[in-house]
Phi, psi and omega in degrees: 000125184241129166280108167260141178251145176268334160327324179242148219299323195281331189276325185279330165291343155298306180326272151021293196278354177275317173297338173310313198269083191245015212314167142291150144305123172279336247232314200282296145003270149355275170301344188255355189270327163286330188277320145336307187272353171280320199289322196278346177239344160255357163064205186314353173295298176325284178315334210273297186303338164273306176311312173302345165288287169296318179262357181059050216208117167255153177202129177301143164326322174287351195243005189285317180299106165280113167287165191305321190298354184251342157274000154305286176303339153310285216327323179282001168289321225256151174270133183305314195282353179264328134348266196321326181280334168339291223270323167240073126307254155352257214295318164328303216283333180268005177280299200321281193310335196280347235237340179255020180282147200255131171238154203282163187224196189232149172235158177276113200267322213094179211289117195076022177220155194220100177245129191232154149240150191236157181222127191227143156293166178264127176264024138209163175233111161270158196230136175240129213258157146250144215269242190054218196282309186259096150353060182315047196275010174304293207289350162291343201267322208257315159321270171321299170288005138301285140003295127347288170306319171286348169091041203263140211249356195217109200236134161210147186251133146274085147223186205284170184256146177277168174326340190259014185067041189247186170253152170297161188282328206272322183314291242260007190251320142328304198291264191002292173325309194264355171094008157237135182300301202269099204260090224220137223246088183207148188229155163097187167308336200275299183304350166277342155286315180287336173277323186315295197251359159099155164229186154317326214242332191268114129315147163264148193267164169286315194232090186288126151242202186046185217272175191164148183301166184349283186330276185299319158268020149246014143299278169007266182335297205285330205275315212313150165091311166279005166202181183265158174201161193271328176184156180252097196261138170296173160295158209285188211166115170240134168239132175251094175275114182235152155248188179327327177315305173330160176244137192274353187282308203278007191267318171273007172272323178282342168268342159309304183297309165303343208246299198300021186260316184198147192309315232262338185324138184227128175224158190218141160241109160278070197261173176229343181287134134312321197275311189312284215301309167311305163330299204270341173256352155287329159312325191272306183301325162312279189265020178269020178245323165325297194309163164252008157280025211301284200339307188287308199284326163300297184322307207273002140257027201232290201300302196256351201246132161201171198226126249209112169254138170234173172243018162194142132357299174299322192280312161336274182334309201283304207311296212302330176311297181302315172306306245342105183325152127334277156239168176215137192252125187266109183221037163291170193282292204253077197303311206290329207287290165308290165330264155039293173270010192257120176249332201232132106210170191294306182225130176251137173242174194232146139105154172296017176212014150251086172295179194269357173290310175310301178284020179265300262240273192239006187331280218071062134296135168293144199254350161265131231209143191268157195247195197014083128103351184303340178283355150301347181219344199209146189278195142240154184346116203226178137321304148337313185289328199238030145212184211219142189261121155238116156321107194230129163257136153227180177218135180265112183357303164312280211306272212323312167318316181292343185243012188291325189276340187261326178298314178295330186298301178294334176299318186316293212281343195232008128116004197263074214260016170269332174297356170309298198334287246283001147310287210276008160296329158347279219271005166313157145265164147287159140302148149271003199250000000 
């Protein structure tokens, strides 16, 4: 774990260069452009041979599909108290979006003209939960019930199957909750080639989202432009801007939180404290012996993790612009004061008591979000990614007639001399004959 001071020209170019290393792998790129191109010409055969290769998991074609009888079998798994926190999750999260649903409107044409937007859902989504050591049902939750809200009328789930050929039960105990059936038990880059281009057994979607390792975002990146996909997101990621004020316990317990996701995770702390900074890595050491992921959460605080001294609150505020986070955590004396200057990031929590476990779990804001550096251009996951704007004009002959010298004019300049035509023919006499 390394301390940069950003006062000085050598620490800000370290700084600089830690926001940079976010590249894509050519090598990972490469492998996922064949398992795409096996999926899209060998359909379920193809798929069957990666899971089986990669999940280490064989399955008959009939078994690609999760049947009733396995959501039977969750549902008797799943906990009164895993209920509860479900439904208020679920209820955060669909309140928050409905409250963002875009409804259609009118814009002011003038006199014979009629300019409208129409707001349409997309009419499927695939959604990919990811599998491995931790059962991600936050993010099924965060998908979906977004989706939902938008009114997308056809929802598919991907995700990978475990050794006994199942889905885990609380996903597949969640996909339930919410009503959706259609559950396909493929993981990795070979399942985002099967929702992109359809299989026997897969249908294809219009639209992919949610998260995943390398492997699964630069499938994303190659399928995008033949279906939508909401972003091509990286490891998870925090940045915490503290001053002297902070408790150096809860900055490394949040920082913890993140590094236990993946070796690859990256976090930052941004103090004007020296003492703070210190504090905080005696802290890091202590209670990262707690976790039971520690072996991930060390590596990805040994790799990835560094911690940035400034000499005022405003030059912090420039560090995080530049990083812009995933999440950012605000833990200052004059919070509202900071918030202010904060442009770039995924999810911002303000105060010592919205660890970034709150918005993953149940805020409700989607917890899918865009990283490296990405949040400089793209929101996180909304209602919005799952629906499509259409434009509707219409012009009554005077309007048209009124705009005729300016439409030929532009047809002129730029050599199209049939959208002229396809004007002034309006204003032809006809034959009678």
């Amino acid at each position: 774990m390394e301390i940069i001071r950003y006062t000085e020209e050598q620490g800000r170019e370290r700084f600089a260069a830690f926001v940079r290393d976010v590249e894509a792998d050519t090598d990972i790129d490469s492998v996922v452009k064949e398992v795409i191109d096996n999926v899209t010409f060998g359909g379920d055969r193809a798929l069957l041979d990666y899971t089986r290769k990669f999940d280490r998991v064989s399955l008959r074609p009939e078994e690609i599909k999760v049947d009733e009888v396995e959501f039977i079998e969750a549902l008797a798994v799943v906990t009164k108290e895993f209920k509860d926190a479900f439904k208020e999750a679920k209820e955060n999260i669909a309140n928050f979006y409905r409250a963002q649903k875009p409804a259609d409107h009118e814009a002011q044409g003038g006199a014979g003209k009629s300019l409208s937007v129409r707001y349409h859902p997309v009419d499927s989504v695939g959604i990919y939960i990811p599998g491995g050591t931790a059962p991600l049902v936050s993010t099924l939750l965060m998908t979906v019930v977004p989706a939902q809200v938008a009114g997308v009328p056809q929802i598919v789930i991907a995700t990978p199957p475990n050794i006994e050929r199942r889905v885990n039960p609380y996903i597949l105990s969640a996909a339930y909750f919410l009503g959706v059936k259609n559950v396909y038990k493929a993981g990795g880059a070979q399942a985002i080639a099967a929702m992109a281009r359809g299989t026997e057994t897969v249908p294809k979607v219009d639209k992919i989202v949610g998260p995943g390792n390398a492997y699964v975002a630069s499938a994303k990146r190659q399928v995008y432009g033949s279906v939508g996909i909401d972003m091509v997101a990286g490891p998870s990621e925090i940045a915490i801007l503290a001053d002297d004020s902070a408790d150096p316990a809860f900055i490394a317990a949040d920082i913890i939180s993140q590094a236990e996701h993946d070796e690859m995770a990256r976090s930052v702390l941004v103090t004007t404290s020296y003492e703070l900074a210190q504090k905080v890595k005696r802290e890091l050491i202590t209670q990262v012996r707690w976790v039971s992921r520690r072996e991930i959460a060390e590596e990805s605080l040994r790799k990835n993790t560094v911690i940035v001294i400034v000499d005022t609150l405003d030059r912090g505020a420039d560090a995080v612009n530049l990083l812009a986070p995933e999440h950012l955590e605000i833990l200052v004396k004059k919070e509202k004061d900071v918030l202010k200057k904060i442009r770039h990031a995924g999810t911002v929590l303000v105060g010592e008591y919205s660890p970034v476990a709150v918005a993953d779990f149940i805020a409700g804001p989607s917890h899918v979000l865009p990283t490296g550096g990405s949040a400089r251009a793209f929101s996180g996951l909304s209602v919005d990614d799952f629906m499509k704007k259409v434009n509707v004009v219409k012009y009554s002959k005077q309007a048209l007639k009124g705009a005729e010298r300016n439409l030929l004019k532009f047809a002129e300049i730029e050599g199209l001399d049939g959208h002229g035509r396809s004007v002034s023919i309006r204003f032809r006499k006809r034959s009678t004959s």
